[in-house]
N, C-alpha and C positions, 0 to 999 in steps of 0.2 A: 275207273279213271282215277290217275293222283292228281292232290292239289298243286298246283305251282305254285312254291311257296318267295322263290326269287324271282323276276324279269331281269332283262339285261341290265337294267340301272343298278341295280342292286347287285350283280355277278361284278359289274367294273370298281367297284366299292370295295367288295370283298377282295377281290385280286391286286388291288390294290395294296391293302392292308397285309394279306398274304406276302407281297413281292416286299415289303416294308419290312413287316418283319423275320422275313426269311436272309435277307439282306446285314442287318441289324445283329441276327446269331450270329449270321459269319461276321463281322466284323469281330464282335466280343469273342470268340473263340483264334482270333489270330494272336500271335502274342510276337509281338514286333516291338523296336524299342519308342517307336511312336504309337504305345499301345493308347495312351491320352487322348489322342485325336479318335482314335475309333471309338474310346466310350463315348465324345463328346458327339461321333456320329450315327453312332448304334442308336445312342436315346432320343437324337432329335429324330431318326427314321420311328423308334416306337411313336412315339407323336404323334408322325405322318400316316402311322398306320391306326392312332385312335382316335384323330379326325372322319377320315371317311363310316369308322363304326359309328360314329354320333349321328354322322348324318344318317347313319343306316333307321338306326332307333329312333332320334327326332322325325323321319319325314319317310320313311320307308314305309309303304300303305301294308305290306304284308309283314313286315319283320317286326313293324312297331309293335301288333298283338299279340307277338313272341316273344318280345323283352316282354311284354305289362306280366304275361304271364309266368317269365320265368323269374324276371324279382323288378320290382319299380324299382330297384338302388341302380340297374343299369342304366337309367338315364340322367343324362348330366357330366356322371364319371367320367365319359370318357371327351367332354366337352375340355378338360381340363389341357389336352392335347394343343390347342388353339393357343392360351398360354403360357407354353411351355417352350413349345418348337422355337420359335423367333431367340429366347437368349440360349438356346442350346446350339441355332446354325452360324451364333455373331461370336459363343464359344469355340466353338467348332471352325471358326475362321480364324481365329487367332491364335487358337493351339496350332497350328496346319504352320503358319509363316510366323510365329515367335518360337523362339529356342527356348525349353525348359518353361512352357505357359503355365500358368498355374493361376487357379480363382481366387481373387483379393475378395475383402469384406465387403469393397465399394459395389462389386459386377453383382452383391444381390440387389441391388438396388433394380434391375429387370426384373424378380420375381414379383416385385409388390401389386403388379395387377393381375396375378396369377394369386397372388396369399388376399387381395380382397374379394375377387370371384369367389374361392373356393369357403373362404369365410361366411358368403353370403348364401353358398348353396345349403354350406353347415348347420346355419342357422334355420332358414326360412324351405327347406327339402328335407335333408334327411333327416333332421332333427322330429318331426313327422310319425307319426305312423303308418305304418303300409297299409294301411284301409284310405288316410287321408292321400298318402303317393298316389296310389288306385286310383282315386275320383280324380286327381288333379290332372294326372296322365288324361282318362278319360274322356274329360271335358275337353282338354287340349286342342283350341284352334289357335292358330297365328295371326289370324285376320282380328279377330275378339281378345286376344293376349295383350299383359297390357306394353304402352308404345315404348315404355322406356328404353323393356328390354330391347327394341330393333335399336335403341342409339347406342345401348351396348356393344350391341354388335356392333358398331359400325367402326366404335373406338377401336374396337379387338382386333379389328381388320387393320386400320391404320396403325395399330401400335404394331401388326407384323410387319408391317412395310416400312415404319420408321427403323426397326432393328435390320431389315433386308436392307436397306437405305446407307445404315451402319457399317454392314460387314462387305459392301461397296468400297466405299470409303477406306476403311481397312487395305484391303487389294488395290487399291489408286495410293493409299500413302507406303506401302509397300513394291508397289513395284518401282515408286521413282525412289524410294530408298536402295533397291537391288541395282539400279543405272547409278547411282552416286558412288555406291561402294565397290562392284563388282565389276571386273572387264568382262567376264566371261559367263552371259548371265542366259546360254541357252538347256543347261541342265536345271535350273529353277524355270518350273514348268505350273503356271495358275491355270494351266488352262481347266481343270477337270472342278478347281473352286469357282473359276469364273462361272462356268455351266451351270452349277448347283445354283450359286447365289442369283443369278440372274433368272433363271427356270422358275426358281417357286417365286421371288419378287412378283416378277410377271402374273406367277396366279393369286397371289397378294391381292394384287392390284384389281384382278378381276373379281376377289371375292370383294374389295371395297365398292365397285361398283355394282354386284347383285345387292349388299346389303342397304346402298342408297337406291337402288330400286325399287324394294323393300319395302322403304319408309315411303316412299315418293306413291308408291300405290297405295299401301295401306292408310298411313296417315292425312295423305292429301288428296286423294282419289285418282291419280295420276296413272292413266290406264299404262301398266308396262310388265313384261311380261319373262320376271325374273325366275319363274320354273326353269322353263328356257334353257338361261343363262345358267345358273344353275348347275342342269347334268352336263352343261358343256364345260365348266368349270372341272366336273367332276373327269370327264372324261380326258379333258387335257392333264389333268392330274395323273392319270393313268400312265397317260403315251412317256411323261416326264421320266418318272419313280421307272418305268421301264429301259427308257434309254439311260438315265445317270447309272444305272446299277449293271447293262450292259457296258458301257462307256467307265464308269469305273473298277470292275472288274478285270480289265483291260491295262489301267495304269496303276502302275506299282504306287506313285505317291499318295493315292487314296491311303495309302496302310503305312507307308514310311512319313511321310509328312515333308516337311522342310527344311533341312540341317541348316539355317540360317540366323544368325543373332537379332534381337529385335535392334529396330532402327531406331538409338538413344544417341545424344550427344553426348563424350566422352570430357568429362571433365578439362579442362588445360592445367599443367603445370605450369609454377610457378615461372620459370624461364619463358616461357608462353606468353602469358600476360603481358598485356600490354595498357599502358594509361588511358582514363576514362575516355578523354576524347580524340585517342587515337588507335581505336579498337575496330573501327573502319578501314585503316591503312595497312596496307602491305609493305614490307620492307623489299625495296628492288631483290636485296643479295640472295633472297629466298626465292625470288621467281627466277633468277640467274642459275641461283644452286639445281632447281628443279630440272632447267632447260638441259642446261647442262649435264646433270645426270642421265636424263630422258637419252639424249645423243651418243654419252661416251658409252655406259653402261647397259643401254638396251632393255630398261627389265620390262618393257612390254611382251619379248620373247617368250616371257612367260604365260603357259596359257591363263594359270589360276591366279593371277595378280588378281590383288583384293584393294582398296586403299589402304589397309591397315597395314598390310607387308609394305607396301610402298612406304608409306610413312614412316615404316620401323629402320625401312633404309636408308631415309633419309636424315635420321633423326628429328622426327615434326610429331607433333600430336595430329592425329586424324583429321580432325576438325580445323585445323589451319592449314592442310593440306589443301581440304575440300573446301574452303574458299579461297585460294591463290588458283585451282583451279575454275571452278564457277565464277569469280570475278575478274581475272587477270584472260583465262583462257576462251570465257564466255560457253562452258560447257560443261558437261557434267562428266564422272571418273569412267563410264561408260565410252562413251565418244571419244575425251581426253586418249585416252591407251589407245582406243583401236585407231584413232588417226595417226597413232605414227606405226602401228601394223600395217595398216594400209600405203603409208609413205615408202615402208621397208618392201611390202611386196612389189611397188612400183618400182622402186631400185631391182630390186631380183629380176623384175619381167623384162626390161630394160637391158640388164645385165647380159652378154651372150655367152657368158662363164655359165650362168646359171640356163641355158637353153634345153640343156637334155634335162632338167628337172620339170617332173607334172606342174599342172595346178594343184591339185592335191597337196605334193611336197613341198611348193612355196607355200602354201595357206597355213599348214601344219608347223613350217620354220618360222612362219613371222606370228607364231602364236594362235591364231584361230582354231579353233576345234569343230567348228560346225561350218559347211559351205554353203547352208541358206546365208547367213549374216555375215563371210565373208564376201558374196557377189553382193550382197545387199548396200554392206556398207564401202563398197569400193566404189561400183556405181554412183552411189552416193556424193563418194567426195569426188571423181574424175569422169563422170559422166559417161562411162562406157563400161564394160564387164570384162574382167581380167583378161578374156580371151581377147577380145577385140583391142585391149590397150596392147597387151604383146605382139598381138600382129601390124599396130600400128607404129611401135618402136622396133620392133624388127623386122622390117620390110622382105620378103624373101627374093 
């Protein structure tokens, strides 16, 4: 007879780790020009792959007697995973929707509870000898350990959710930055960051509540039954790390990232300026000049208008564009454009010059590039879907 040296809790751990860092080479072997964003996602997947080994060695009833025996340094190292991950996926968000990201002095300011763990493992573990590692392993119960470390944990958990919390955040002032600036904003695609960052948050969250469980039984005798929880934790982890790496294997911008500028206010020129306490006020001839150009010249025809083009044509600085818009127009440069694509397409549908043209080739003439968000937003503005507004203006 052989021994069984794995159960199934311990196979979902390791394939875990396996799918992590199988994931993680490929990424570092692609060489794309948003190589940045892969290393920042390769190392947060190593992470994700030296978490579940921790828990393999902390709490794994057969694998634990196969670390003690193949060195006590394995325990703890790979604990280090747990502080690391959270600023490598709020990196890893920013490189993805900033142009040209790059790590300031300030963003180590996330490693500091990462450089005081490992200072304290420095000290008071390895610093040790392997006879004292031995017995400490040994001994090792959680119920008899002392209590601090569970509030440890508990911080470590919430500080991955404050950083999950974070790179939220990021993607919400992002994407209203891409509707301010961008008319055409269905090739910028979050959907595969949305997934990541919301996926692990969620087990964030679940690991904050096993490690108040934790304390809630152990320190206060509070019957509850965080094993449990636990390998469900573990196993949701699993199913996650398995769909994001199917799912983004699938989408190119995993690997290309975001051709997009970060969202900064652009200085005003001097002609721009305006007196301190009329820095609130638009000048009519500017929302005249806008309307007026909107009408004679068309440049919403364009599908790539951006504010910045717009602005360049108009001769305006960006930022007094986008409030003669927002405040005069009461919308954002998103909306702004495409309501008068949608006006233009009403005039074409309308039009029996233009009868033998598709929907298709009106959508494409008045700018739109995608026909989810031109029915989306025609509807929108006239209450019926291209097809039904043309059969309503052209009666047969």
């Amino acid at each position: 007879m052989y021994d069984v040296i794995f159960n199934t809790h311990d196979v979902v751990l390791l394939m875990t780790a396996y799918q992590c860092i199988l994931f993680a080479l490929l990424l570092l072997t692609i060489k794309r020009d948003k190589y940045i964003c892969n290393i920042f996602l390769a190392f947060f997947l190593l992470q994700q792959a030296a978490i579940p080994l921790d828990i393999l060695i902390s709490f794994g009833a057969e694998f634990r007697h196969i670390a003690l025996e193949w060195s006590p340094n394995l325990f703890y190292v790979f604990g280090f995973g747990y502080w690391l991950e959270g600023p490598l996926l709020l990196w890893y968000t920013r490189s993805l929707i900033y142009k040209d990201y790059k790590l300031r002095l300030k963003d180590s300011i996330y490693l500091i509870p990462f450089i005081i763990y490992a200072g304290y493992q420095l000290i008071f573990y390895y610093s040790l000898d392997a006879t004292d590692k031995v017995t400490i392993q040994e001994q090792y119960d959680l119920v008899v350990a002392p209590q601090i470390m569970n509030y440890v944990t508990l911080f470590r958990e919430l500080f991955r959710v404050a950083l999950g919390v974070m790179c939220l955040i990021e993607i919400k002032r992002y994407s209203q930055h891409i509707r301010t600036n961008f008319s055409d904003i269905d090739k910028i695609d979050l959907t595969w960051l949305k997934i990541l960052v919301i996926g692990f948050l969620a087990i964030r969250f679940w690991a904050v509540l096993v490690a108040a469980m934790i304390i809630l039984s152990i320190s206060f005798g509070i019957t509850t039954n965080f094993e449990i929880m636990g390998l469900a934790g573990n196993y949701i982890t699993f199913l996650l790390v398995s769909i994001l790496i199917f799912f983004g294997l699938g989408h190119s911008s995993v690997f290309e990232g975001l051709d997009l500028p970060p969202p900064q206010q652009p200085e005003a020129t001097k002609g721009d300026q305006e007196p301190e306490g009329q820095k609130d006020k638009i000048k009519p001839e500017m929302i005249e000049k806008l309307a007026h150009y909107m009408e004679q010249e068309k440049p919403y025809l364009t599908p790539a208008l951006t504010l910045e083009k717009l602005a360049g044509q108009l001769r305006l600085q960006p930022r007094l564009l986008s409030n003669i818009i927002n405040r005069h127009f009461d919308c954002n440069f998103f909306e702004f454009i495409n309501s008068y694509r949608v006006e233009e397409a009403k005039r074409m549908l309308a039009d029996k010059q233009y009868s033998d043209k598709t929907m298709l080739d009106i959508m494409l003439d008045v700018g739109f590039n995608s026909k989810a968000t031109f029915n989306t937003l025609f509807k929108k503005k006239s209450g019926m879907t291209p097809s039904e507004y043309r059969k309503s203006v052209q009666p047969v």
